[in-house]
PDB file of N, CA, C and O in Angstrom:
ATOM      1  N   UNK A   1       0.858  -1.185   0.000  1.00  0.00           N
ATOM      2  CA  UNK A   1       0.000   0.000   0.000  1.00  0.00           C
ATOM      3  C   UNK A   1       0.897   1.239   0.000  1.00  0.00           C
ATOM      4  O   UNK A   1       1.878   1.382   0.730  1.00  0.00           O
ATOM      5  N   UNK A   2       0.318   2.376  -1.167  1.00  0.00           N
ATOM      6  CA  UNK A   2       1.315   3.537  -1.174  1.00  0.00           C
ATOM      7  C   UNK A   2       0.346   4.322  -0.073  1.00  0.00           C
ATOM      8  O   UNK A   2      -0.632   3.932   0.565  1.00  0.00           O
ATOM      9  N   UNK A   3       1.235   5.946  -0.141  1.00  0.00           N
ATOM     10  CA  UNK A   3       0.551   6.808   0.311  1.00  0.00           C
ATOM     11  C   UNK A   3      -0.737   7.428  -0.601  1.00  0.00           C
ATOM     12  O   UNK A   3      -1.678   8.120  -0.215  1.00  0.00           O
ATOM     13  N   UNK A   4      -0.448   6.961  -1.847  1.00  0.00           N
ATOM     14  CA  UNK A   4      -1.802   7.599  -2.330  1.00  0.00           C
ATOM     15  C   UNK A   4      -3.295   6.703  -2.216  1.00  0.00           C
ATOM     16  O   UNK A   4      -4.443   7.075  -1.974  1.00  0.00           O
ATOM     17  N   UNK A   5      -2.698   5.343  -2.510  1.00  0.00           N
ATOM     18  CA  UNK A   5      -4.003   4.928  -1.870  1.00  0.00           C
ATOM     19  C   UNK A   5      -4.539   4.840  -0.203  1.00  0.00           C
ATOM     20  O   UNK A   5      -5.570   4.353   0.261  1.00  0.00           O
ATOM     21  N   UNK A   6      -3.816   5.267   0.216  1.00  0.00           N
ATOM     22  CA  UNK A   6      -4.268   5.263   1.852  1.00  0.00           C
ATOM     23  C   UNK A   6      -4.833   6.197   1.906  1.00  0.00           C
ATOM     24  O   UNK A   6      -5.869   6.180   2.571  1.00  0.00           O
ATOM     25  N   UNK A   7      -4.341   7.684   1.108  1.00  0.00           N
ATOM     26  CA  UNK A   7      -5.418   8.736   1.007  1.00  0.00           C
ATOM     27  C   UNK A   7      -6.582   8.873   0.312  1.00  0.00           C
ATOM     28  O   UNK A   7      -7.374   9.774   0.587  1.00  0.00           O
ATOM     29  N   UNK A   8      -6.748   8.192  -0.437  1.00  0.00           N
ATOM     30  CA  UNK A   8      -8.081   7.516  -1.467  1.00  0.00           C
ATOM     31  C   UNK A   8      -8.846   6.971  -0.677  1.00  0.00           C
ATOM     32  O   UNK A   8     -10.005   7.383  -0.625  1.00  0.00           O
ATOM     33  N   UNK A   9      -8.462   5.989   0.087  1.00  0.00           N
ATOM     34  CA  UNK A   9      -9.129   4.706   0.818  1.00  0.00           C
ATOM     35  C   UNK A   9     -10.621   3.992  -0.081  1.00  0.00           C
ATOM     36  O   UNK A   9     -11.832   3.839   0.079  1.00  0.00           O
ATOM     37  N   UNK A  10      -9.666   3.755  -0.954  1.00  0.00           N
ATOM     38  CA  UNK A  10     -10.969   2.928  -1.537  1.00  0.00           C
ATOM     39  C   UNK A  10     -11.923   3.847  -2.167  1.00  0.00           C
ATOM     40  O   UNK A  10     -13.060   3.415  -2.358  1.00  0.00           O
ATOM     41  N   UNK A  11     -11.649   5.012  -2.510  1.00  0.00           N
ATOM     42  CA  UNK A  11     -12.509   5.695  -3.239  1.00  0.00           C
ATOM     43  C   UNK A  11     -13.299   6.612  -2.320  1.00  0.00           C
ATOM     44  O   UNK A  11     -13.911   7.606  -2.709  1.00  0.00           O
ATOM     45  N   UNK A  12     -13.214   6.092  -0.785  1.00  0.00           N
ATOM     46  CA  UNK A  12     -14.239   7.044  -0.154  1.00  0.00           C
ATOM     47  C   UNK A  12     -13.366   7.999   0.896  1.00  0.00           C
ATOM     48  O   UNK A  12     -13.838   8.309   1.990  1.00  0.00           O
ATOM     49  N   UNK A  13     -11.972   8.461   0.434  1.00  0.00           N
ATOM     50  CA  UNK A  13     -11.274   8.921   0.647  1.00  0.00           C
ATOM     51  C   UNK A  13     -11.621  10.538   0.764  1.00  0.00           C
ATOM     52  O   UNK A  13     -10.971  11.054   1.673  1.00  0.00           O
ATOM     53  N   UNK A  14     -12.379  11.342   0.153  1.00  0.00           N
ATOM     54  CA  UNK A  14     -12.925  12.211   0.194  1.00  0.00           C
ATOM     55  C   UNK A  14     -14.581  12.456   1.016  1.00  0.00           C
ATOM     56  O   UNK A  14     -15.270  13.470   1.118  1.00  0.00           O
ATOM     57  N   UNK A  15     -14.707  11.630   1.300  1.00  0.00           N
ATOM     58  CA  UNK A  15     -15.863  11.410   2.511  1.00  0.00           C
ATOM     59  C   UNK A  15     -15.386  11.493   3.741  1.00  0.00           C
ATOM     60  O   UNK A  15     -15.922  12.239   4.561  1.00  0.00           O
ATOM     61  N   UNK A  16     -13.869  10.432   4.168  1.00  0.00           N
ATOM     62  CA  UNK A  16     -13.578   9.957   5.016  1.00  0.00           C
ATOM     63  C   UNK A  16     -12.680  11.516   5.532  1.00  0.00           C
ATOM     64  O   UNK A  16     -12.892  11.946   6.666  1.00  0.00           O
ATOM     65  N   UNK A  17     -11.789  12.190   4.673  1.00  0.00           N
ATOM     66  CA  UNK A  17     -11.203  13.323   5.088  1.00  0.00           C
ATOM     67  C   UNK A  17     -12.152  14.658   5.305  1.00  0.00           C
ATOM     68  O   UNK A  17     -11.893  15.615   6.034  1.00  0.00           O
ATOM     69  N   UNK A  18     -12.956  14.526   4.737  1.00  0.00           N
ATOM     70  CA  UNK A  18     -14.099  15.443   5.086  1.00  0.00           C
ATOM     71  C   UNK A  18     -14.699  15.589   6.674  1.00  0.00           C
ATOM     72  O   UNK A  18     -14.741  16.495   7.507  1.00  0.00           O
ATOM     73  N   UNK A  19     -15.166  14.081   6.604  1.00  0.00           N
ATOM     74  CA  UNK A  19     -15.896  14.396   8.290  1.00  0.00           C
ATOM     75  C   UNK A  19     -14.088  14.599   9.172  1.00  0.00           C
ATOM     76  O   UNK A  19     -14.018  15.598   9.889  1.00  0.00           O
ATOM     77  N   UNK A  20     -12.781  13.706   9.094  1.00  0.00           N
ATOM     78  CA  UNK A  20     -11.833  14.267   9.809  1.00  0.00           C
ATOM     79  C   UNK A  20     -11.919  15.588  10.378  1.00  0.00           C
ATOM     80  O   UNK A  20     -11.822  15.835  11.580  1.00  0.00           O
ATOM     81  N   UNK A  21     -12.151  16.632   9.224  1.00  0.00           N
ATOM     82  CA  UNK A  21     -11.656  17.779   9.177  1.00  0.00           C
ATOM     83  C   UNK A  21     -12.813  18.585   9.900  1.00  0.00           C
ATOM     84  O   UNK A  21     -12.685  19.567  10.631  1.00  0.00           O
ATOM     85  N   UNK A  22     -14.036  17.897   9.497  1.00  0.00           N
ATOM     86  CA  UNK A  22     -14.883  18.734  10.430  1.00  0.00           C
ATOM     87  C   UNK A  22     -14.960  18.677  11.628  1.00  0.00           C
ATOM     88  O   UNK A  22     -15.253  19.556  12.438  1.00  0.00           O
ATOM     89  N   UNK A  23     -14.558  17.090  11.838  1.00  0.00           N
ATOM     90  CA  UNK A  23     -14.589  16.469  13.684  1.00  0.00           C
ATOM     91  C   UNK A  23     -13.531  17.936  14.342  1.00  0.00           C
ATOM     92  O   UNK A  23     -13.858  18.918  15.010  1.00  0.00           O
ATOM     93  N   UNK A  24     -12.255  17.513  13.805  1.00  0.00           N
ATOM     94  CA  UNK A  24     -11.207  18.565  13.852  1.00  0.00           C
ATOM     95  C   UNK A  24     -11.458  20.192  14.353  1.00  0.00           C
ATOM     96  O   UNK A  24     -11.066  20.802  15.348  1.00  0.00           O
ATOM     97  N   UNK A  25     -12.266  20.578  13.232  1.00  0.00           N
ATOM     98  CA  UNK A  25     -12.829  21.937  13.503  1.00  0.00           C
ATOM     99  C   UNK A  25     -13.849  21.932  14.733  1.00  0.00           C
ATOM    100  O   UNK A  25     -13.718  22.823  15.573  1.00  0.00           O
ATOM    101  N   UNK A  26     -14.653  21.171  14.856  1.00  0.00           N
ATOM    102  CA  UNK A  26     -15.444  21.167  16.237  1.00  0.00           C
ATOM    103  C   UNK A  26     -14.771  21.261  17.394  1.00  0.00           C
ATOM    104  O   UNK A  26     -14.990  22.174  18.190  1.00  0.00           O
ATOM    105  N   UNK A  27     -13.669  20.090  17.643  1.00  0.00           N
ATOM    106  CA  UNK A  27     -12.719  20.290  18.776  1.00  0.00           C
ATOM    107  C   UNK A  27     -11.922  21.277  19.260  1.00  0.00           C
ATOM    108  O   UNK A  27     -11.530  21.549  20.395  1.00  0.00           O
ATOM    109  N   UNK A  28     -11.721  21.861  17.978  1.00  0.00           N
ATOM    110  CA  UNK A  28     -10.432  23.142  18.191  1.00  0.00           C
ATOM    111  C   UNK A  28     -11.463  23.930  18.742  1.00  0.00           C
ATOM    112  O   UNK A  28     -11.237  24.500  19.809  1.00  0.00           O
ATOM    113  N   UNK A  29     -12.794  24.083  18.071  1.00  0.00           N
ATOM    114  CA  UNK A  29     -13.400  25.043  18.804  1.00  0.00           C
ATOM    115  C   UNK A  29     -14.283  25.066  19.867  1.00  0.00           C
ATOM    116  O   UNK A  29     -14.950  26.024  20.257  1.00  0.00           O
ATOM    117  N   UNK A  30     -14.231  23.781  20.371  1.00  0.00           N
ATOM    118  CA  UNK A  30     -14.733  23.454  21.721  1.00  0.00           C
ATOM    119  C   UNK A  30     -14.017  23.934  22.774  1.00  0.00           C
ATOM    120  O   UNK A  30     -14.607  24.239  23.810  1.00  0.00           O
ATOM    121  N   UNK A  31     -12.489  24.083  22.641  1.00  0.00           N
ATOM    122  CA  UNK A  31     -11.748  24.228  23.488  1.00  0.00           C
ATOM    123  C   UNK A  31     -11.319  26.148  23.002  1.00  0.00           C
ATOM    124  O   UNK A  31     -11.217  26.933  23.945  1.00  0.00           O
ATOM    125  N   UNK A  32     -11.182  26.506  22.036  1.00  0.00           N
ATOM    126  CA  UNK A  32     -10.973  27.763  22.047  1.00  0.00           C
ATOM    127  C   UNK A  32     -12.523  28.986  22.319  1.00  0.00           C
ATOM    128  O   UNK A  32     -12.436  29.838  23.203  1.00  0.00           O
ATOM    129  N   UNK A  33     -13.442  28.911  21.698  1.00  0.00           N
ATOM    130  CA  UNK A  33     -14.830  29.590  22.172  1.00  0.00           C
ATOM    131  C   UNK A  33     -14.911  29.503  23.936  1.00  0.00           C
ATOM    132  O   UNK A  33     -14.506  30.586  24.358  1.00  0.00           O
ATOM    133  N   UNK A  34     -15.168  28.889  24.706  1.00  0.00           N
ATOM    134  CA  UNK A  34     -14.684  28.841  25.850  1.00  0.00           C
ATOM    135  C   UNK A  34     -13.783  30.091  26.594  1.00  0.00           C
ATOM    136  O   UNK A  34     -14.072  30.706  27.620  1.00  0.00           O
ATOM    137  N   UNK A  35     -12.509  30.257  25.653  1.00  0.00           N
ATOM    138  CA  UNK A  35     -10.895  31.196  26.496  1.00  0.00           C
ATOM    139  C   UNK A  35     -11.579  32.180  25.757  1.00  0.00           C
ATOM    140  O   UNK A  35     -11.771  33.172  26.460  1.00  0.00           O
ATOM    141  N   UNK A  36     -12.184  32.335  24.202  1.00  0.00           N
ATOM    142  CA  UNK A  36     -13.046  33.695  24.218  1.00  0.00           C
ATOM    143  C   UNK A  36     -14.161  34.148  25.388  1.00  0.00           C
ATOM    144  O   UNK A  36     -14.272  35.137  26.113  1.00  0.00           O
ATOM    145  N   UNK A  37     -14.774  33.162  25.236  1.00  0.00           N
ATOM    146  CA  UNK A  37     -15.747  33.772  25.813  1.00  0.00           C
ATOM    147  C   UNK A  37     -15.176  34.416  27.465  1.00  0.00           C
ATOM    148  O   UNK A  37     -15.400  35.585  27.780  1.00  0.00           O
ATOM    149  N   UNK A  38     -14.507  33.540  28.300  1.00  0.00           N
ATOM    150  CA  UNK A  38     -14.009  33.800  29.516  1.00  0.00           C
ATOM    151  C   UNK A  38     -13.425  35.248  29.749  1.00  0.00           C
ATOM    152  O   UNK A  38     -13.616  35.921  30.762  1.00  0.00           O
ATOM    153  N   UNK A  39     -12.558  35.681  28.464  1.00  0.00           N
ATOM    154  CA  UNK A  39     -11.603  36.573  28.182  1.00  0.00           C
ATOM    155  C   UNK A  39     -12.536  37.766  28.149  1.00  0.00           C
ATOM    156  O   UNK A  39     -12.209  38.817  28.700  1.00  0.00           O
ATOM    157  N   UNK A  40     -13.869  37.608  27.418  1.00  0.00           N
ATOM    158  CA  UNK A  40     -14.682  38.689  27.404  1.00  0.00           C
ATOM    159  C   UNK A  40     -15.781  39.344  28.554  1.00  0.00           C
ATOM    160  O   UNK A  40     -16.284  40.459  28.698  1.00  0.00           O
ATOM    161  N   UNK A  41     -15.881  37.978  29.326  1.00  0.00           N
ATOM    162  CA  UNK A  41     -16.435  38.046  30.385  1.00  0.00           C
ATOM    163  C   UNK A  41     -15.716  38.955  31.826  1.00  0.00           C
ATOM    164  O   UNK A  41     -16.332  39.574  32.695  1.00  0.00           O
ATOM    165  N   UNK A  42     -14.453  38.787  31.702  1.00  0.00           N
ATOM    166  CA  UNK A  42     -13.494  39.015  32.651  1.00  0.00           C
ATOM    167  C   UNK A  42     -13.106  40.483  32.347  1.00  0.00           C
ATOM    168  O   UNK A  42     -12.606  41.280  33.141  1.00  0.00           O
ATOM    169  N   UNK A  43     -13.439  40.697  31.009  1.00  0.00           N
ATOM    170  CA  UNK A  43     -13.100  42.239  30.474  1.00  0.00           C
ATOM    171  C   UNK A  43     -13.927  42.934  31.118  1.00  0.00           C
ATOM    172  O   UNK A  43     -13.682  43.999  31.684  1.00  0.00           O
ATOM    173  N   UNK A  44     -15.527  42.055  31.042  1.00  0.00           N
ATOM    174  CA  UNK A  44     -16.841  43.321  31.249  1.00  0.00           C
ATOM    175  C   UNK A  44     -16.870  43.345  32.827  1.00  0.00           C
ATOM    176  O   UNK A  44     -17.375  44.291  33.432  1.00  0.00           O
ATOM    177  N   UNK A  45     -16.299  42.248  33.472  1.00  0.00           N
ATOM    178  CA  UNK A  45     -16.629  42.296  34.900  1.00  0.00           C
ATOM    179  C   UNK A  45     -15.315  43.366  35.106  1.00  0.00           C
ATOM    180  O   UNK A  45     -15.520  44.095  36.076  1.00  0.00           O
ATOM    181  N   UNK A  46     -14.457  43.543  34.657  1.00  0.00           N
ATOM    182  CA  UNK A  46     -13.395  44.506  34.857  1.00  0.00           C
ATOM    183  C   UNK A  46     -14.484  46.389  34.601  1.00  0.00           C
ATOM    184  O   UNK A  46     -14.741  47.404  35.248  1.00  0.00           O
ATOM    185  N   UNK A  47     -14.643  46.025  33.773  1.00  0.00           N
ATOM    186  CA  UNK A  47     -15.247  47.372  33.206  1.00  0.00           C
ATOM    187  C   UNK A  47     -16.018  47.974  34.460  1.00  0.00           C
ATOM    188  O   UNK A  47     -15.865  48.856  35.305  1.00  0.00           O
ATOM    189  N   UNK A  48     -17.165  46.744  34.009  1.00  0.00           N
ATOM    190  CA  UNK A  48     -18.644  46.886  35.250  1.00  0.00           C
ATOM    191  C   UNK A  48     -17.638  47.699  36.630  1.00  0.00           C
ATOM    192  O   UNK A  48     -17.832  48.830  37.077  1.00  0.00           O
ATOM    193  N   UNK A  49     -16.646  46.781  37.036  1.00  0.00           N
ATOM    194  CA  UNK A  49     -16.001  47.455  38.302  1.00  0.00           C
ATOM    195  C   UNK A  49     -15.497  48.502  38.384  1.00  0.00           C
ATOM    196  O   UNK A  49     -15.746  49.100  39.430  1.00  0.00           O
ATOM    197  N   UNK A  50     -14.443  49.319  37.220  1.00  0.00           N
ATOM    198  CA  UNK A  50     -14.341  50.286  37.583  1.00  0.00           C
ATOM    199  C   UNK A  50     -15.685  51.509  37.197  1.00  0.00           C
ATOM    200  O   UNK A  50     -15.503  52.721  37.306  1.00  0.00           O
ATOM    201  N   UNK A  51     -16.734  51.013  36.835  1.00  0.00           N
ATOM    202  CA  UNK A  51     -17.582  52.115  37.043  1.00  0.00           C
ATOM    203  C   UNK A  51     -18.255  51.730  38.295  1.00  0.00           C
ATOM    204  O   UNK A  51     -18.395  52.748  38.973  1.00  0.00           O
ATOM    205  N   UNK A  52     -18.510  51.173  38.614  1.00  0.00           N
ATOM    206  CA  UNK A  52     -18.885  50.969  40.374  1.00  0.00           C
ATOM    207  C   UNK A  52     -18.045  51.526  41.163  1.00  0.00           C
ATOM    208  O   UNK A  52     -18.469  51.630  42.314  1.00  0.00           O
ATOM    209  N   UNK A  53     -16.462  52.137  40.883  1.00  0.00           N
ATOM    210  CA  UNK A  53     -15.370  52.603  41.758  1.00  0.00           C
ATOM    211  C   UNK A  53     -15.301  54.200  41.575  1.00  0.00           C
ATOM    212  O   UNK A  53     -14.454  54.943  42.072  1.00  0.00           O
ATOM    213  N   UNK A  54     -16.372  54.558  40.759  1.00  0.00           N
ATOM    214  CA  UNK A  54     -16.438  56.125  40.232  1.00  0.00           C
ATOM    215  C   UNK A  54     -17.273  56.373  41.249  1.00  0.00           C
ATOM    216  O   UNK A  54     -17.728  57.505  41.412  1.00  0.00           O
TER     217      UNK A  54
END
């Protein structure tokens, strides 16, 4: 077996790298949306506070 047919896989090689890539994209952004969101949260509770300190 070469490398090109392992990337083919039988023809459904373009099915099979497809969902990869989407699984892929879900994960990355399971774990990054999260440090956004936190990051923005932590901004406004910053904010919110210094106008409560006025």
């Amino acid at each position: 077996m070469n490398w090109q047919e392992f990337f083919a896989m039988g023809g459904y090689g373009f099915y099979v790298w497809t969902a990869y890539g989407i699984t892929f994209i879900v994960l990355v952004a399971n774990v990054v949306v999260p440090i956004v969101q936190r990051k923005q949260f932590l901004r406004q509770q910053a904010l919110k506070q210094q106008r409560q300190d006025l």
